[in-house]
C-alpha positions as CSV (number, residue, x, y, z in Angstrom):
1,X,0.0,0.0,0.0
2,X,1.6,3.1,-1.4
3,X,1.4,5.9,2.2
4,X,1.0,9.7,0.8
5,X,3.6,12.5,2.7
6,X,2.2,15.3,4.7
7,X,3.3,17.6,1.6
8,X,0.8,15.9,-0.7
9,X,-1.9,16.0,2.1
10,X,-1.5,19.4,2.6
11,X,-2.1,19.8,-1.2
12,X,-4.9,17.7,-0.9
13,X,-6.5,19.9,1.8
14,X,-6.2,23.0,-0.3
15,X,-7.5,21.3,-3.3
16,X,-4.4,21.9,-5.3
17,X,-4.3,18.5,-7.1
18,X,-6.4,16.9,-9.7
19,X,-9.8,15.5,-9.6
20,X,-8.2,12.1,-10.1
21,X,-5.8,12.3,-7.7
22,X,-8.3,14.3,-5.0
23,X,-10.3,10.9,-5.3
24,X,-7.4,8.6,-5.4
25,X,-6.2,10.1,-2.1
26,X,-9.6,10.0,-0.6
27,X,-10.4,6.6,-0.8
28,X,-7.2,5.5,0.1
29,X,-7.6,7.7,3.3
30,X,-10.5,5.2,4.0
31,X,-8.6,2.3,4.1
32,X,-4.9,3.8,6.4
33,X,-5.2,5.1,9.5
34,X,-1.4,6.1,9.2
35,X,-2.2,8.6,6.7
36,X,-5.4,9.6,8.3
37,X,-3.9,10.4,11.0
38,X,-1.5,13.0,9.1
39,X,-4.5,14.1,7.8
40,X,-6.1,15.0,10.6
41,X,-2.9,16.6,12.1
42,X,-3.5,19.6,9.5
43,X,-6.8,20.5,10.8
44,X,-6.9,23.8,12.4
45,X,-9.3,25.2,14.6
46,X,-10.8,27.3,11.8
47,X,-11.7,24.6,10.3
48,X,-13.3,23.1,12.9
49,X,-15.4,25.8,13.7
50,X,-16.7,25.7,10.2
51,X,-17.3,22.4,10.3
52,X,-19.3,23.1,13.3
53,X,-21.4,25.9,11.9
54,X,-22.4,23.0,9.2
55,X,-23.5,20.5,11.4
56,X,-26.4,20.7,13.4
57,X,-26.2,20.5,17.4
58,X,-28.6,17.4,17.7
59,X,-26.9,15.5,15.0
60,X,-25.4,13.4,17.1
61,X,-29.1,12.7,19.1
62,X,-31.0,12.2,15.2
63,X,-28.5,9.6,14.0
64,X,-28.2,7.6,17.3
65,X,-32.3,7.6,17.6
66,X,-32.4,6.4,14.1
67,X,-30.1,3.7,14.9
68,X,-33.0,0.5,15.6
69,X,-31.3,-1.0,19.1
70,X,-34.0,-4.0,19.3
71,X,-33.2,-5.7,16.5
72,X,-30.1,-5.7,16.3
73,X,-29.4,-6.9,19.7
74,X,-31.5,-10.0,19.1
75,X,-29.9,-10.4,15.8
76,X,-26.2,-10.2,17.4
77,X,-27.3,-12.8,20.3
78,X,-28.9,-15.5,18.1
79,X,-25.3,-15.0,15.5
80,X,-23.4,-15.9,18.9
81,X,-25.5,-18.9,19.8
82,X,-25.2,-20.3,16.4
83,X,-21.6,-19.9,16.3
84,X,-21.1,-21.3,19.6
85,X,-23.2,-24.4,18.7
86,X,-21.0,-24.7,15.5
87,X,-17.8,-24.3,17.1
88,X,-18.8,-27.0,19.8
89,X,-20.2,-29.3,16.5
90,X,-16.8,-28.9,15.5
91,X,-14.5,-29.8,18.5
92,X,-17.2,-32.8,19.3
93,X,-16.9,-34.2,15.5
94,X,-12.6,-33.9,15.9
95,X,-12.4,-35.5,19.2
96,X,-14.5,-38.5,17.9
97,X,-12.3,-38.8,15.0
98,X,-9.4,-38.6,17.0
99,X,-11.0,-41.8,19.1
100,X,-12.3,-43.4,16.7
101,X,-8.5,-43.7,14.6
102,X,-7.1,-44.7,18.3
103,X,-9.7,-47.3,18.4
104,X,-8.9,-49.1,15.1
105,X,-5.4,-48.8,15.7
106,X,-5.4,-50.3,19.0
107,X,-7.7,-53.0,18.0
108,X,-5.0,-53.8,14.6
109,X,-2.2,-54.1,17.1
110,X,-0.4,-51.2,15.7
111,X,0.4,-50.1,19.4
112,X,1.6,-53.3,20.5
113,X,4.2,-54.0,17.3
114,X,5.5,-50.7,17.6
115,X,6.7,-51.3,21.4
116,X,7.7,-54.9,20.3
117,X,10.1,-52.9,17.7
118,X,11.6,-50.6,19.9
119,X,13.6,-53.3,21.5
120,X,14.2,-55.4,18.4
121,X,15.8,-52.3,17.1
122,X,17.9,-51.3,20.3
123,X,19.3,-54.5,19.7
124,X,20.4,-54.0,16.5
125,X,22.6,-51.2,16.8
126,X,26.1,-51.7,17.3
127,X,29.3,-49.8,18.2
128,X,31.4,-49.9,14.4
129,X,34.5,-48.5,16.1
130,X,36.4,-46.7,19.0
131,X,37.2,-43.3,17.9
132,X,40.1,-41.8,19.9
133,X,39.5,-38.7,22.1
134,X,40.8,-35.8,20.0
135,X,40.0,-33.8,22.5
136,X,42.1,-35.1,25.2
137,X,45.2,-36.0,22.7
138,X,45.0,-32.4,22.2
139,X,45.2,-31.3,25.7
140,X,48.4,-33.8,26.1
141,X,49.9,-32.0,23.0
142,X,49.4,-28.3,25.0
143,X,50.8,-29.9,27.9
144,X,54.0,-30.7,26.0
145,X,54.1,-27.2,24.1
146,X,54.1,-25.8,27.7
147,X,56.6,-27.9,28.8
148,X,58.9,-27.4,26.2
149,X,58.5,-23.5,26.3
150,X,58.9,-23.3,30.0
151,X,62.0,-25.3,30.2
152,X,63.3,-23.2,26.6
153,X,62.8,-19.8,28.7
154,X,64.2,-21.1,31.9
155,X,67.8,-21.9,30.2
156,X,67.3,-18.0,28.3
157,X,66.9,-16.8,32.4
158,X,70.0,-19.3,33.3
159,X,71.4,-18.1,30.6
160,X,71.1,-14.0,31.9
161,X,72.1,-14.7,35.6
162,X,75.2,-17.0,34.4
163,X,76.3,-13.8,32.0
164,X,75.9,-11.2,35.2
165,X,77.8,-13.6,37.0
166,X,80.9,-13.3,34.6
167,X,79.9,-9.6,34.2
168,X,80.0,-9.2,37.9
169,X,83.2,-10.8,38.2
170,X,85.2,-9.3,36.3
């Protein structure tokens, strides 16, 4: 849904655009609130005392008495009671579906082979081969990185106090 900016709104207020895009506008303005909303942002109060100077003050009073309450009230109950009678139609017919396929199926056996399989295939499965733990060889191959480093740095720092030594010395 292509929105309209407040710039074309405002052109559309002040009847600057064509007839053909004046009703384009307006019927889209029945369908967004977004841009009904902009709309309504650029009314001013002059405008809504105009608007007020149109209408009559019992408008409001006319259209609501004109409005028949009775019948539609009725006509709103009985649509609920129908629905709720088909909605409860509905779940009844699934959930004797649902027993009547557990039915069948228990009565073929279908439950009992399935926890004769589950052992049967338990059974079956076998270990092909012992994989070693790379993770742990790892581990073993830090250990003897550190090792190695720790010993090559200590000879470097034997190395520095045996120099002083001779430094010191002489």
């Amino acid at each position: 849904m292509k929105h309209y900016d407040y710039i074309e709104w405002l052109f559309y207020k002040n009847r600057m655009l064509s007839k053909e895009k004046s009703v384009e506008m307006e019927q889209h303005l029945y369908n967004c609130n977004t841009c009904m909303e902009i709309f309504l942002s650029l009314v001013d109060e002059k405008e809504e005392e105009k608007a007020g100077e149109i209408i009559s003050d019992d408008f409001t009073s006319n259209i609501i008495s004109n409005i028949p309450k009775v019948k539609q009230v009725k006509q709103k109950g009985r649509l609920k009671i129908k629905q709720a009678k088909k909605a409860f139609n509905y779940q009844f017919g699934y959930y004797a579906a649902v027993a009547s396929v557990t039915v069948i199926l228990t009565l073929g056996g279908f439950y009992v082979d399935l926890v004769d399989a589950v052992p049967r295939i338990s059974a079956s499965m076998q270990i092909t081969e012992n994989r070693q733990n790379m993770i742990s060889g790892f581990s073993n191959s830090i250990d003897s990185i550190v090792d190695i480093t720790s010993s090559f740095l200590l000879s470097i720092d034997n190395s520095n106090i045996n120099n002083r030594r001779t430094n010191n010395e002489r």
